[in-house]
C-alpha atoms as one frame of an Amber mdcrd trajectory, in Angstrom:
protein
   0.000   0.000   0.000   1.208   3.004  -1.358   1.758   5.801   1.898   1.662
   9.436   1.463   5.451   9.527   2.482   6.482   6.736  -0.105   4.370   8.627
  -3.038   6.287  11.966  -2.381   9.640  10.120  -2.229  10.210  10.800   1.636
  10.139  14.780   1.299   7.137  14.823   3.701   9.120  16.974   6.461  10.495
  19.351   3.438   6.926  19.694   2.014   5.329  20.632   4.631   7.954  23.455
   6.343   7.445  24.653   2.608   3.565  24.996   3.256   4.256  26.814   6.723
   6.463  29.340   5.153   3.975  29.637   2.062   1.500  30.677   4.928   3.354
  32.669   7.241   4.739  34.387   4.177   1.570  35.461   2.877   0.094  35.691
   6.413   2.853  38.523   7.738   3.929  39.759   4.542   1.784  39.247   1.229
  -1.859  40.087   2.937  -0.681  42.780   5.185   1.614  44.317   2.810  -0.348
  44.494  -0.843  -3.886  42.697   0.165  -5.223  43.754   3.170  -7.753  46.840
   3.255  -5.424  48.615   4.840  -2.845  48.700   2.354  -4.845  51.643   0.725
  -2.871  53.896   3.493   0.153  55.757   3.762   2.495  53.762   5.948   4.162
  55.984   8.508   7.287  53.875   8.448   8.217  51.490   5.138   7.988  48.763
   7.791   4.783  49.739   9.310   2.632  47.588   6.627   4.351  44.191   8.149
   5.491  44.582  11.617   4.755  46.918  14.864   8.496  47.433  15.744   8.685
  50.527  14.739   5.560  52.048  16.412   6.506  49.770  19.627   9.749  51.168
  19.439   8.611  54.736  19.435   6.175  53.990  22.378   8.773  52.394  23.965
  10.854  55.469  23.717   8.400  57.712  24.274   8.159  59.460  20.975   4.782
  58.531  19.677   3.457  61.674  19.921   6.192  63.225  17.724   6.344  60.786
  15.461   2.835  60.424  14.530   2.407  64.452  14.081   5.523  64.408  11.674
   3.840  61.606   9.575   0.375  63.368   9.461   1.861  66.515   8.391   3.672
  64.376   5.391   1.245  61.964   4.539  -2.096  63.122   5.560  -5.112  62.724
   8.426  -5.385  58.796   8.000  -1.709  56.955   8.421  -1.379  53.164   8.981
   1.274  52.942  11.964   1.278  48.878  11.854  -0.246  46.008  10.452  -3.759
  46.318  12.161  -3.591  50.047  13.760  -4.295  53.292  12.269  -3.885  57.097
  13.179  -6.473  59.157  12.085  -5.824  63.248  12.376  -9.407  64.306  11.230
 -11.877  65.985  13.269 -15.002  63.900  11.570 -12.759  60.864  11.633 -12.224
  61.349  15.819 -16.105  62.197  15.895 -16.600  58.831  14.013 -14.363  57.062
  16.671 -15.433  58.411  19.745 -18.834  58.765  19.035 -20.164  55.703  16.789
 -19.759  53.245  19.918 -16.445  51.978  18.789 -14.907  49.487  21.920 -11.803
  49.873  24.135  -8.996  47.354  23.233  -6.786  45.550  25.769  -4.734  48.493
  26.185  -7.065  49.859  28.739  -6.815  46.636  31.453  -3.734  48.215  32.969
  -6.119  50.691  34.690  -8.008  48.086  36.510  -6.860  49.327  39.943  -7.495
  46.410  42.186  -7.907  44.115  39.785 -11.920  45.444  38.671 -12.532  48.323
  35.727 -13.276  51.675  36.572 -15.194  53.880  33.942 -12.034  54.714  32.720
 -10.852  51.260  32.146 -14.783  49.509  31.167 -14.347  48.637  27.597 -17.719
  48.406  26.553 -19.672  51.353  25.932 -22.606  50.281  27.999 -21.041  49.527
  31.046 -18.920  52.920  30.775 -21.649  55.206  30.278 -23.495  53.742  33.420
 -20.475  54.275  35.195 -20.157  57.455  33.880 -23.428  58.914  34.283 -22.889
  58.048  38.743 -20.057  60.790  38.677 -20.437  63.223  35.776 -23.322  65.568
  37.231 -20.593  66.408  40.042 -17.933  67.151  37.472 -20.359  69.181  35.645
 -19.668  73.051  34.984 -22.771  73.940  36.496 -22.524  71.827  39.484 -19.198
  72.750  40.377 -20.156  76.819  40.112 -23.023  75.988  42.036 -21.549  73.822
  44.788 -21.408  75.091  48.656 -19.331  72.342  49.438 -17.293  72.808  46.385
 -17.057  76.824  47.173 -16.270  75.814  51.122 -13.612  73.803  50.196 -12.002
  76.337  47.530 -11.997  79.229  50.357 -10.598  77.034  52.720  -7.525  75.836
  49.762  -6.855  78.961  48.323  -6.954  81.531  51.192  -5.634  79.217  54.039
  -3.039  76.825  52.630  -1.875  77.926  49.056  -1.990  81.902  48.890   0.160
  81.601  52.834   2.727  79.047  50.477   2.930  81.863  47.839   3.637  84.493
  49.976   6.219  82.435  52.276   8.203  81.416  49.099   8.714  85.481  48.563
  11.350  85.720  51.068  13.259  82.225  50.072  14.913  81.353  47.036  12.574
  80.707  44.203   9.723  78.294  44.115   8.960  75.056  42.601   5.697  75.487
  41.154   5.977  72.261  39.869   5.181  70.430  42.860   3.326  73.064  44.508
   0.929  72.719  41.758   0.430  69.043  42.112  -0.061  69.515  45.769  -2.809
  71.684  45.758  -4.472  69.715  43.008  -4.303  67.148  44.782  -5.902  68.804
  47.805  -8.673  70.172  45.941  -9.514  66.879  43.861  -8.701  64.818  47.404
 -11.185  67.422  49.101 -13.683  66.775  46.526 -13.613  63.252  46.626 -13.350
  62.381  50.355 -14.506  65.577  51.781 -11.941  68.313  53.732 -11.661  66.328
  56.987 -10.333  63.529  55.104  -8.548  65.017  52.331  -4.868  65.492  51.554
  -3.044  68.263  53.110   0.121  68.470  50.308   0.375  72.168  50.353   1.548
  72.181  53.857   2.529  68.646  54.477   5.563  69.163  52.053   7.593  66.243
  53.669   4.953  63.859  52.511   3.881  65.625  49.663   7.371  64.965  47.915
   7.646  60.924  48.928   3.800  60.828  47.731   5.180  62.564  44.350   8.452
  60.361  43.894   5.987  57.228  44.398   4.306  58.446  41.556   6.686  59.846
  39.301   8.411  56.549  40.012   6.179  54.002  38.568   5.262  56.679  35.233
   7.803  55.747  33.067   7.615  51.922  32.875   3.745  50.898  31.641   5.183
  50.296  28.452   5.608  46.750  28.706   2.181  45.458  30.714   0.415  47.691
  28.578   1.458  46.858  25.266   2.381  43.988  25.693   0.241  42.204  28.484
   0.914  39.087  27.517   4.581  38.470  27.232   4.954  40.492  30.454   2.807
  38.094  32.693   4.655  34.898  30.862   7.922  36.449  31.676   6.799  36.536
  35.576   6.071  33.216  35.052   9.387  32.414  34.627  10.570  34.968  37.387
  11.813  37.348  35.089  10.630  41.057  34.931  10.601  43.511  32.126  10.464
  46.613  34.636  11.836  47.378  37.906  10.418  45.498  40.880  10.089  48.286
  42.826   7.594  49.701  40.425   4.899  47.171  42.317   5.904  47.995  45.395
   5.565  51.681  44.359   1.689  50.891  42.859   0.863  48.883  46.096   2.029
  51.183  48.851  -0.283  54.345  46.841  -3.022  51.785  46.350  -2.831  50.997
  50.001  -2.819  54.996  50.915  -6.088  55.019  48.242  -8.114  52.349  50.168
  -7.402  53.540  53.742  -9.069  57.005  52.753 -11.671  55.513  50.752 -12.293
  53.330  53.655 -12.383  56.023  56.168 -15.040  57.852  54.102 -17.177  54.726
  53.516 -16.752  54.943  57.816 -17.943  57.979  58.414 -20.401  58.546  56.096
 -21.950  55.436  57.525 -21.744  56.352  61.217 -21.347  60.403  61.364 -23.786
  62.536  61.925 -25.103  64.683  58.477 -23.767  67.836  60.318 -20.057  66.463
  60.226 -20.243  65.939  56.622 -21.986  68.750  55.423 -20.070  72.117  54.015
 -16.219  71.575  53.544 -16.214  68.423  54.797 -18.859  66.997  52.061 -17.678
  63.860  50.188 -19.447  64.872  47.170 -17.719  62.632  44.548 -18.182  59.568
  47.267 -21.338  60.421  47.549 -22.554  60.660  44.474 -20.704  57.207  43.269
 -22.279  55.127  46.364 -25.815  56.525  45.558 -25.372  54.768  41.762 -23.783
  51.880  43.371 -27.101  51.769  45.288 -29.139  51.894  42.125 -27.358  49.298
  40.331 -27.592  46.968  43.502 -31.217  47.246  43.781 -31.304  45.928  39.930
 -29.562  43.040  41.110 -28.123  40.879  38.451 -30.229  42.879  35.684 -27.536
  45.859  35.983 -24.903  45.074  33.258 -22.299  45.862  35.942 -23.381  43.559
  38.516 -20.994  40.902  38.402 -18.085  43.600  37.845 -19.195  46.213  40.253
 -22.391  45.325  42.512 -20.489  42.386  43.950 -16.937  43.961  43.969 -18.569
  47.177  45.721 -15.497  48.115  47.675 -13.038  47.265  45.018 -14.480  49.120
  42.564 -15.038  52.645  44.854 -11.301  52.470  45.340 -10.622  51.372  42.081
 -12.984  54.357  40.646 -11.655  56.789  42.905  -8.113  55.835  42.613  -8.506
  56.667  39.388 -10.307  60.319  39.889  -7.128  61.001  41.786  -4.161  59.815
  39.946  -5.850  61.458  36.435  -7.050  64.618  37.937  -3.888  65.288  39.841
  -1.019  65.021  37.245  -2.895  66.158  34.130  -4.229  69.786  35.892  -1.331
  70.004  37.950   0.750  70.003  34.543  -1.675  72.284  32.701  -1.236  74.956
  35.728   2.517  74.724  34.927   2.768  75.199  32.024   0.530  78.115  32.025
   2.609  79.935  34.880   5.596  79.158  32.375   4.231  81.054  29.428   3.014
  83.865  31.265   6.099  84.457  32.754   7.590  84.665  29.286   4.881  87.285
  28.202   5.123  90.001  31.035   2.623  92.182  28.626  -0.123  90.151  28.661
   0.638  89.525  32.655  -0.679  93.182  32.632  -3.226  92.544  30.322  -4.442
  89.513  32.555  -4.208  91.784  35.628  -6.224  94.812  34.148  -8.729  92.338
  33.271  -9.235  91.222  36.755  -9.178  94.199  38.093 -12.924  94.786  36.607
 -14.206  92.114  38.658 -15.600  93.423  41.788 -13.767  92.989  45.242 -16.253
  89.548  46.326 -16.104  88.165  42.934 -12.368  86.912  42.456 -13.238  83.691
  44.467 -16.585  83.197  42.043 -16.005  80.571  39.376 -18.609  82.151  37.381
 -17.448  86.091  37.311 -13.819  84.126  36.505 -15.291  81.977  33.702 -16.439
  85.219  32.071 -13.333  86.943  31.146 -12.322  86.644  27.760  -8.640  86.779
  27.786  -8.215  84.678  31.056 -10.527  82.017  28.936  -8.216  82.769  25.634
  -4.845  81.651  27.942  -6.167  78.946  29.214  -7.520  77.346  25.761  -4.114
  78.508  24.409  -2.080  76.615  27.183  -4.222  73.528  26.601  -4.008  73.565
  23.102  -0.293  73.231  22.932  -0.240  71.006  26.800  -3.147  69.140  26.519
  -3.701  66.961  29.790  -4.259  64.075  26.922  -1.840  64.515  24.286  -1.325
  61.034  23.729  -3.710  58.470  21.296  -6.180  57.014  23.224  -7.340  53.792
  21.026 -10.032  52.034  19.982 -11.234  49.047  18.440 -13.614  49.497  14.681
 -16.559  47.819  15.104 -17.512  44.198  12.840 -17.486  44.600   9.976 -15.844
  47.788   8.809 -16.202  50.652   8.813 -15.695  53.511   6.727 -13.577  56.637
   7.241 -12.468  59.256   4.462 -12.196  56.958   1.223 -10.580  54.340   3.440
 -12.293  50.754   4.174 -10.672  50.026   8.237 -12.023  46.661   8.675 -13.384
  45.524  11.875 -11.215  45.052  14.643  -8.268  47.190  13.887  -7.129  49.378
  17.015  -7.683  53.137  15.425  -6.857  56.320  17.447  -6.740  60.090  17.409
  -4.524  62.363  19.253  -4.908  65.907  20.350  -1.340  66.560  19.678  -2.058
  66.193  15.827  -5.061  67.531  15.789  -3.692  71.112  17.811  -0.728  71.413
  15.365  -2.986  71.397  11.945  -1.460  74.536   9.995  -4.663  75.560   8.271
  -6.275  76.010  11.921  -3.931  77.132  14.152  -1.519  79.115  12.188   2.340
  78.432  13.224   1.120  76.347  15.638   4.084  75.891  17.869   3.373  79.588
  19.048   1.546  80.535  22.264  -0.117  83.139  20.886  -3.521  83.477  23.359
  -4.800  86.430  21.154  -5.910  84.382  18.684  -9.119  82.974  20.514 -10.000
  86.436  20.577  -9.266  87.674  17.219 -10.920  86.471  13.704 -14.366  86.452
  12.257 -17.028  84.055  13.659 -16.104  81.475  10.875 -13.103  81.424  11.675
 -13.255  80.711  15.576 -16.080  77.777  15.055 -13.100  76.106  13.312 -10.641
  76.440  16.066 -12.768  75.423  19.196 -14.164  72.579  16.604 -10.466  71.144
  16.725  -9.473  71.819  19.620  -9.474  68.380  21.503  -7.750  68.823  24.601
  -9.324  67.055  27.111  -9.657  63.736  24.241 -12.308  61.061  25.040 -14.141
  61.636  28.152 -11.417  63.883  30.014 -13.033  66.489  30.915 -14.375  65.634
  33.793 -10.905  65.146  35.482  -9.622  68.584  34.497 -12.964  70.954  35.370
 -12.437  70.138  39.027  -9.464  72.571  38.244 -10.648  75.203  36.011 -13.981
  75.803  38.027 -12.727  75.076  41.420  -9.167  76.148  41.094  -9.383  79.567
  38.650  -8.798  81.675  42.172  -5.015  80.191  42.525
């Protein structure tokens, strides 16, 4: 009887590793390269159409950012970065994105604080607008101007912790904004959340302020690996071996320990304090306000699509939620304050102009978010600063929906991870002429036409940011 191996003369082993290059060839190389839909793009790198290396490598590096503005401005708003993801640097594109119910990839697991998603992290668009909708009346505009607690807390903030650190740093040798900055972020978002009596104190704790802040700034320069690549990471660990410094966990559990104990505390009182300890200052308005939906979704029992990931996890996920209030509110308005101290102190005339213009607001108005959130030019810096330092610079992905869909003339079929970036979209020439300039006068200059356009663009706060940064800009504006 005649066997396959005796017909083909014993080259069996040879056929076959023919076959699996044959497929791997036109797996990796032909399809990607000449068949796939999304060969119809420009390829940011020659190599981009076959492998991820080069994108990984500038992630790695931490030049995406750069990189990816460079190739828009040479190859246009849609630019294939590797074999299944896409950069897109159009404002219909980003509206398509965001907006047409696209998923969250894989990338987003590394902000499961405690092991259970936070809205942040949900990566269905269900579950994260139910998880939204318990916190965003808080974070609101019109909330926050309207707030006693919110107002209590401010006076308290500004006139008795941060305006005394101002004018003690007159008589020493400079100030580090910086960190001051962060700290009384910090204690305004911390105040927020937890209420005054249980909120930081990093304007005048300075000792702890600065170990809280090397924790931090620590861990922020090694996600790379878990969050790009998840899976090799945990098979390395496996094997003992780790592709970032150990003390990075140690860092993430000692802050997530610090997270619980206040979130615990809170939980505490609010369960056996009397209303009159926790109204005013002391409010926990953000706790507050995420227990109450917690309560909701309970009392659907297991018809709430979050049951099994938040109703039964209930104290995971308010630390994991709130954890991640803090960490993102924090850094991003800490850094936007910065840098907008930094380019007014490189423009001393419109200092003056910025002074004149609060000098119109009457004597009991400076500390009302509403007077401040009618001036024109203090509105024009701050869009200006956040334009060019966006708290969310970076591309925050997503996954096309089955099949395909359709952006520009391009066919993105379903399941590619697609993205836009503010940092593109802030630097587009025919918007924002010479765009690397801080130039605050032009949100107030130009005909109507013309400043549609530019607040149409402008993307600073990305996909659901905002309500991490207005905690700043309508609690904060007195600093």
């Amino acid at each position: 009887m005649l066997t396959l191996d005796r017909l083909l003369g014993g080259h069996v082993p040879i056929i076959l590793t023919l076959a699996i290059l044959i497929y791997l060839t036109y797996r990796f190389i032909i399809y990607p390269a000449f068949l796939s839909p999304l060969a119809a793009l420009p390829n940011a790198h020659w190599s981009a159409r076959f492998s991820p290396l080069w994108i990984l490598y500038k992630r790695y590096a931490h030049r995406e950012n750069g990189a990816l503005v460079a190739a828009h401005k040479r190859l246009g708003p849609y630019v294939r970065t590797a074999p299944n993801e896409v950069s897109v640097d159009d404002v219909e594109g980003i509206k398509q994105i965001y907006m047409g119910g696209f998923e969250k990839p894989e990338w987003y697991a590394i902000f499961d604080n405690y092991g259970v998603p936070c809205m942040f992290s949900e990566r269905h668009s269900k579950e994260h607008s139910l998880r939204k909708r318990m916190v965003s009346n808080v974070y609101s505009k019109s909330f926050l101007q309207s707030s006693p607690s919110a107002a209590a807390q401010a006076k308290v903030l500004v006139h008795e912790r941060f305006l005394p650190a101002i004018e003690a740093s007159l008589a020493e040798q400079g100030l580090d904004v910086y960190s001051l900055f962060l700290a009384v972020v910090m204690d305004f978002i911390s105040a927020y959340i937890w209420g005054l009596a249980r909120s930081t104190n990093f304007v005048q704790d300075k000792g702890y302020r600065e170990h809280w802040l090397e924790l931090y700034k620590s861990r922020n320069d090694y996600p790379f690996f878990p969050q790009e690549l998840p899976r090799l990471t945990a098979f390395c660990k496996r094997l003992g071996l780790w592709l970032y410094p150990r003390w990075v966990d140690d860092a993430n559990r000692e802050l997530a320990a610090w997270n619980s104990a206040l979130c615990e505390r809170t939980v505490e009182d609010l369960t056996t304090a009397s209303k009159a300890s926790i109204d005013g200052a002391d409010e926990p308005v953000v706790m507050t306000a995420l227990l109450a939906g917690l309560d909701k979704e309970a009392a659907r029992s297991e018809k709430s699509p979050i049951h099994a990931t938040a109703v039964l996890q209930r104290d995971l996920t308010i630390q994991s939620e709130l954890w991640d209030h803090v960490l993102a509110g924090q850094e991003t308005a800490g850094l936007a304050l910065t840098y907008l101290t930094w380019r007014l102190s490189q423009h001393p005339d419109l200092q003056a102009a910025l002074h004149t213009e609060l000098l119109t607001l009457p004597t009991d108005a400076v500390d009302d978010p509403k007077a401040l959130d009618s001036l024109p030019l203090l509105h024009a810096i701050v869009l200006e600063t956040l334009r060019l330092h966006a708290p969310i610079p970076g591309a925050q992905p997503r996954e096309v929906r089955f099949p395909s869909a359709e952006f520009g003339p391009y066919t993105i079929p379903g399941g590619v991870r697609i993205a836009g970036m503010a940092q593109t979209l802030h630097r587009d020439e025919n918007v924002f002429p010479d765009p690397e300039k801080w130039d605050p006068r032009r949100w107030l200059e130009g005909d109507e036409e013309k400043l549609r356009t530019m607040h149409r663009q402008w993307w600073a706060f990305s996909s659901g940011g905002q309500p991490r940064m207005s905690i700043l800009f309508h609690m904060a504006d007195p600093c």
